[in-house]
N, C-alpha and C positions, 0 to 999 in steps of 0.2 A: 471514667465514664463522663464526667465533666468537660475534658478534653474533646471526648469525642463529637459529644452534644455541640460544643463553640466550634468544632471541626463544620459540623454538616448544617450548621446555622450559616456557617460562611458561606457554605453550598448555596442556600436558600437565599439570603438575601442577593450573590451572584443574579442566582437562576430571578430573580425578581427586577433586578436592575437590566436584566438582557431582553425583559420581555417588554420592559417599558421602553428603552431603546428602540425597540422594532416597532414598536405603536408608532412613538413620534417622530422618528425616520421619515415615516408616510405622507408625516405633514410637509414633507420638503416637494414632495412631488412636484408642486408647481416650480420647483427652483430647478428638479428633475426628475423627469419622470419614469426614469429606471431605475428609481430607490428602491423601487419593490423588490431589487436585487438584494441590496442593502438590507432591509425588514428581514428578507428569509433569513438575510447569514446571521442574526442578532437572534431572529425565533431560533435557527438551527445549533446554536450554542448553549440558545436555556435548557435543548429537549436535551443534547450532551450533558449536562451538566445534573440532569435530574437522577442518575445511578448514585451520584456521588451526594445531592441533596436529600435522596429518601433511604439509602440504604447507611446501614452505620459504619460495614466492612467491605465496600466497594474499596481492590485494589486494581493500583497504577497498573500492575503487571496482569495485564487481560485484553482480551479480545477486543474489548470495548473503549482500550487506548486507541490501537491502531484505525479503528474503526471513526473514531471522533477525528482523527487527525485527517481523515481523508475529506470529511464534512467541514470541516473547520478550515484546511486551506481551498476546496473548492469552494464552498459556499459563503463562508464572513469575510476572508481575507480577499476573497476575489471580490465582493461585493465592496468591499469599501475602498478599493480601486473603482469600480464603475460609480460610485458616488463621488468620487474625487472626478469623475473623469479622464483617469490618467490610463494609459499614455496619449487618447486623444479618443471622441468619438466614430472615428471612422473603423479603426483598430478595433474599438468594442465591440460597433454595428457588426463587423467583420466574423467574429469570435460568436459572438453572444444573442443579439438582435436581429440580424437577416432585414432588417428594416420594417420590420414588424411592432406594430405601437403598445405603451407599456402594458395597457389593457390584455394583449395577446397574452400574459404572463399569469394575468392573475388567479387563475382555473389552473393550473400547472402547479403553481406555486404551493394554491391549498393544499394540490396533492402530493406534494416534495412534504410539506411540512407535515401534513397528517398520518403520512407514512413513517416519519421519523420518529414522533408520537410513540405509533405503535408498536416501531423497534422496541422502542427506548422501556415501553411499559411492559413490552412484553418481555424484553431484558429482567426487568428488576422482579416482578412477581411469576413472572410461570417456573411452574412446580417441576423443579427438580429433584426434588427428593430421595429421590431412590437409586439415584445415578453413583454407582460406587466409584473413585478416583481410582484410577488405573495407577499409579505410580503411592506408596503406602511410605509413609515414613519409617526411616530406619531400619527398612529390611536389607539394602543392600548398600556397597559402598563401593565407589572408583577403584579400579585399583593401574597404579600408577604405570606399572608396564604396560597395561593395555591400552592405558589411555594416551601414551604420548607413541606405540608404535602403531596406533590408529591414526594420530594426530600428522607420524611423518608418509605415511602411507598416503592419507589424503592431499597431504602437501604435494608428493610426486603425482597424483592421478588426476588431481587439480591442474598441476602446472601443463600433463598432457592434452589434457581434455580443452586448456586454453589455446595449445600452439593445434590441435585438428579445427579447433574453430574459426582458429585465423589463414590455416589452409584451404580449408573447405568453404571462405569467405572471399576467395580472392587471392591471400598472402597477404603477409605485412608491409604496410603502406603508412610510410611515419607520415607523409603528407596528410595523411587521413586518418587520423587516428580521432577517437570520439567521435566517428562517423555512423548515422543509422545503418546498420545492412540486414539482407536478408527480408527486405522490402516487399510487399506485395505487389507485384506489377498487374495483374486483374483479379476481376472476382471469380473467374474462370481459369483451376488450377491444373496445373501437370505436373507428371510428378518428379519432373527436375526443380520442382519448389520446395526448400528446406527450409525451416526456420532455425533448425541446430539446439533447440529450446534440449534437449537431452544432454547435451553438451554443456549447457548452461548449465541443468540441471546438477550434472555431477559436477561442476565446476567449482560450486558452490558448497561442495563439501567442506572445502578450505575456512568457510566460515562457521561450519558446526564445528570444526574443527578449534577453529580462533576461540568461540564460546568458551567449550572444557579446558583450554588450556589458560583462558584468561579468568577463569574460574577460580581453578586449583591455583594459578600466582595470588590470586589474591588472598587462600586461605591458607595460603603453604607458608609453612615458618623457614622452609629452606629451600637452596635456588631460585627464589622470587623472581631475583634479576634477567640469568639465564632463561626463566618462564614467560617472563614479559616479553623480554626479545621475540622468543621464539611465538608467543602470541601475536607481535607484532608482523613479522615475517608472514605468517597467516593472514593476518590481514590484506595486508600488500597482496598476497595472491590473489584474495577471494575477495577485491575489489576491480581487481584486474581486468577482466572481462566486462562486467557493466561498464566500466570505463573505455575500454575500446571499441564497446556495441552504441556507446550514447545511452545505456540505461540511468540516468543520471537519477532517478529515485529510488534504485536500488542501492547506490554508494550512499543515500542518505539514509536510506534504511537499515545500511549496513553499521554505521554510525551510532544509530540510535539504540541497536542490541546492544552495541557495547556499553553503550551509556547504561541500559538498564541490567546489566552485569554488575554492575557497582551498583546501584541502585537498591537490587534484590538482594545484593550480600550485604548490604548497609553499610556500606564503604562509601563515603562523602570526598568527592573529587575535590583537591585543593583550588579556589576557585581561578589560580594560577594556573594552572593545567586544565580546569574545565573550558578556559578562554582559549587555549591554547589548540585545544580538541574543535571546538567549535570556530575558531580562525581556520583552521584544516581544512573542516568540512567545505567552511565556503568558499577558500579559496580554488578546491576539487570541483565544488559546483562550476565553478566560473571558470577556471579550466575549459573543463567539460565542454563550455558552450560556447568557447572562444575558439576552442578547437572545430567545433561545430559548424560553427556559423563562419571561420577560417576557409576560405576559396585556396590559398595558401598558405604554407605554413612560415609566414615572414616572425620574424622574432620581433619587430621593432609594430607588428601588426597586433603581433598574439598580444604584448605585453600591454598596446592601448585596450586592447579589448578583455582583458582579466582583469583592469582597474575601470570600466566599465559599470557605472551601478544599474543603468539602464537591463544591463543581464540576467539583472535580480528580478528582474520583470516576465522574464522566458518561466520562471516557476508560477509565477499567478496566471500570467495572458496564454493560455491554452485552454482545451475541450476538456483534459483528463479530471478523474475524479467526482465526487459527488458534485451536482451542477446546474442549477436551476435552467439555464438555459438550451442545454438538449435536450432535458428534461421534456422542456416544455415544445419543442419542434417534434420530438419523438409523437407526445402526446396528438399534436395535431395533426400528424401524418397516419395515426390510426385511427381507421383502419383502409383509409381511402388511399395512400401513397403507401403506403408500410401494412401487408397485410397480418390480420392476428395470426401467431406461429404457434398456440396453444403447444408448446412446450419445449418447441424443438431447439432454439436455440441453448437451453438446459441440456436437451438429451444428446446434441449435439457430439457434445463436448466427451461422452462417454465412445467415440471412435475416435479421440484423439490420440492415443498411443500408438494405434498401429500405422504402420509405416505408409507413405504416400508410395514407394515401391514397390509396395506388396498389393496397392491398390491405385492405380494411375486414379481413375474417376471421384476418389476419395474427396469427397464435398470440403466448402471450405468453412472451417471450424469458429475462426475468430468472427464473429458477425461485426467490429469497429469498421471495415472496408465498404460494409455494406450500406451502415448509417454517413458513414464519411463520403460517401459516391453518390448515395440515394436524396439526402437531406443538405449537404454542403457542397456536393459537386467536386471533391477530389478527386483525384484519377487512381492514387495510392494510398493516401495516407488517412489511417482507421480512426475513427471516434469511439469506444467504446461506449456502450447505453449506460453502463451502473444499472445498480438494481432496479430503482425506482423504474427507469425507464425500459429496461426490461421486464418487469415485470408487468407493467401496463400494455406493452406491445405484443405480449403473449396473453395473456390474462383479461388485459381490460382493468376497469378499477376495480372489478372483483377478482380479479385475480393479485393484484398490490392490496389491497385489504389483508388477503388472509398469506400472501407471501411474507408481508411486514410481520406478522404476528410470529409467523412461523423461524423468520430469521433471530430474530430477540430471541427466542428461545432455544435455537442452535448457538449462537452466541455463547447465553449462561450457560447451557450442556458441557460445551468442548473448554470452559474455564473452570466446571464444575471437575469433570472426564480427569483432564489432562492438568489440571491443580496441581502446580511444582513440587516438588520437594527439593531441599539442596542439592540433592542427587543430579536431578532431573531437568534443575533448571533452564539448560542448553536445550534440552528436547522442544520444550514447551517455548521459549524462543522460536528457536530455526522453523517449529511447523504451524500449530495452531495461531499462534499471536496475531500473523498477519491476516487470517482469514476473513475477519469484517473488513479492511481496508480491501481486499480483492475485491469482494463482492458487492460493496456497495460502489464501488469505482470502475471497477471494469463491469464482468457481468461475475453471476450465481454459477458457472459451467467452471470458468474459470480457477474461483476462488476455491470451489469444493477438491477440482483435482489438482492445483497445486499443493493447497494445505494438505492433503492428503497424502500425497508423494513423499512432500517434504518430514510430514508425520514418521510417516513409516520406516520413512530411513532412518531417521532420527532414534527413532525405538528401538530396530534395529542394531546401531553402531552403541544405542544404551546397555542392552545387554550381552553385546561384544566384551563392552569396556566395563562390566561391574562384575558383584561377584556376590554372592547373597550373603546375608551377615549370620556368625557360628549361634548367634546367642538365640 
């Protein structure tokens, strides 16, 4: 109990030191006057940090990790780039500002942070109570055939599902690998337009797959080796794809499951090997965007550009993720450029399964082309709103009032709901986990039907692979 108490005292003193930070941030204004960037990402860290300051059994493995992570590199990490000024203000004005003075900001910003408030409060006290956890301890257990000829099964459906995406993308183009595809060329579709997003979808099997199998290596007293391999192997596949699409936040997200596989089994990575994992990661990132940013594929080109640190700069200097500054254009463009949509970019999203063949005239779903067209002048390339701004472009501030309120408590539900067990661990990964990072970063349409997808399969392939226990 003592423990704990000095545990969430650290919370608290944190959450007190981050708020003072963003006071006196503000005094710099006259040195620059888009600190108020700065302020938010230092408030938007204390409001993260308050599950972990007020509650005693706030754990890592929840909804409300992923969801902090999307706030925390959109909003403090990018803000203390714009307070450095780096990589230069034009690039910022570019991204961020639109040449709009810092005052533009400050009406936005209240409502970026009041909204994250009432996630956050509405996270930690609304009344779950009665929500009974879908997966029960100790009623059922893996059982080992099912789970590795699930395991090889996904491995071959995976690897198909990769080689239709790269036919149905063009064919393989080593010149061009890490390349966007599957682009929106207008906001006006036909239905020779794919995104292949199903294709992704099962693609990805290979990674709920990777989970159970790096799961049971870690708890197995036999073939460990053999299991790691073959974990690893899975991996290799089911990074395969975001790697050749340019999804470069899904390889890091693929990344980070692993990590909290160890994590949840209480197995402490040798910090020899954790450096080693994490050298991986960023050398995949930088890859990635060497490839990317590659006109050709010269080798003596790639290799100046993967030792690059400037590259490290492609994860901060973007629109994506939670973000004060479309936030705040979103804001001012309703309802006179951006008309109120009372719900439909939500409801949207529920004719997103069926097929654009089956329905040429089939509206376009992802609304990022529209903000990115309408507000930034893109010809292709989509901004997502995130919730905040979504829900003000639909809503109004009454509508982000009681969306904030409502999402905090879908949060605690689906961590309540979908609460691991050893068993289950991989499920509660692959599906729920990432659902506050969808939606606060992309949009609510989004985040509900992927998590959802990914849920059900996951539930699915769980009681494929178990078997109920005799006792």
């Amino acid at each position: 109990m003592n423990f704990m108490n000095t545990h969430i005292e650290k919370y608290r003193a944190l959450f007190s030191l981050f708020i003072l930070s963003g006071i006196l941030v503000l005094f710099l204004t006259p040195v620059n006057e888009y600190v108020v960037f700065t302020s938010v990402g230092f408030f938007s860290v204390a409001v993260l940090l308050l599950p972990f300051a007020l509650k005693r059994k706030q754990n890592i493995l929840s909804t409300w990790t992923f969801f902090s992570l999307s706030v925390f590199l959109g909003c403090f990490v990018r803000g203390l780039y714009i307070a450095f000024e780096h990589p230069n203000n034009m690039v910022l004005d570019f991204y961020y500002f639109l040449g709009q003075p810092a005052s533009y900001f400050y009406w936005p910003a209240t409502l970026f942070i009041s909204s994250l408030l009432l996630i956050a409060l509405s996270y930690i006290y609304a009344p779950v109570h009665n929500v009974r956890p879908y997966f029960k301890k100790s009623d059922v257990f893996i059982r080992q055939d099912r789970l590795y000829l699930f395991a090889f099964v996904a491995l071959i459906v995976s690897v198909i599902s990769i080689a239709l995406y790269i036919q149905f993308t063009g064919g393989f183009d080593s010149l061009s690998l890490s390349r966007k595809r599957s682009a929106i060329e207008s906001l006006v579709l036909g239905k020779d337009h794919r995104t292949w997003q199903s294709l992704r979808i099962v693609a990805s099997l290979a990674m709920l797959a990777h989970l159970f199998v790096l799961q049971d290596a870690i708890i197995s007293n036999v073939n460990k080796l053999p299991k790691f391999v073959f974990a690893a192997i899975l991996f290799i596949v089911a990074v395969f794809l975001p790697f050749y699409s340019s999804t470069r936040s899904d390889v890091v997200v693929y990344i980070i499951f692993s990590f909290l596989v160890f994590h949840s089994m209480g197995k402490r990575l040798p910090w020899n090997k954790a450096l080693l994992y994490i050298i991986a990661a960023v050398f995949i990132f930088q890859l990635m965007s060497a490839l990317r940013s590659s006109s050709e594929l010269s080798i003596s080109q790639l290799r100046e550009n993967i030792f690059d640190t400037r590259m490290f700069d492609s994860i901060v200097i973007n629109r994506n993720g939670a973000e004060l500054g479309k936030t705040a254009h979103i804001v001012d463009a309703v309802p006179d450029v951006l008309s109120l949509q009372y719900g439909k970019t939500i409801g949207v999203w529920f004719l997103a399964p069926i097929p654009r063949e089956l329905w040429n005239n089939k509206p376009l779903i992802s609304v990022g082309p529209i903000i990115g067209s309408t507000i930034y002048g893109n010809r292709v390339s989509g901004v997502p709103p995130g919730f905040i701004g979504e829900m003000y472009w639909n809503f109004h501030a009454f509508g982000l009032l009681f969306g904030s309120i409502a999402l905090g408590w879908l949060l605690k539900w689906l961590d309540k709901k979908f609460r691991p067990t050893v068993q289950s661990l991989a499920v509660f990964i692959y599906g729920p986990l990432q659902f506050g990072h969808f939606v606060i970063g992309v949009t609510l349409g989004y985040g509900v039907l992927n998590a959802a997808i990914k849920t059900v399969i996951a539930i699915v392939v769980f009681k494929l692979i178990t078997q109920e226990s005799s006792k």
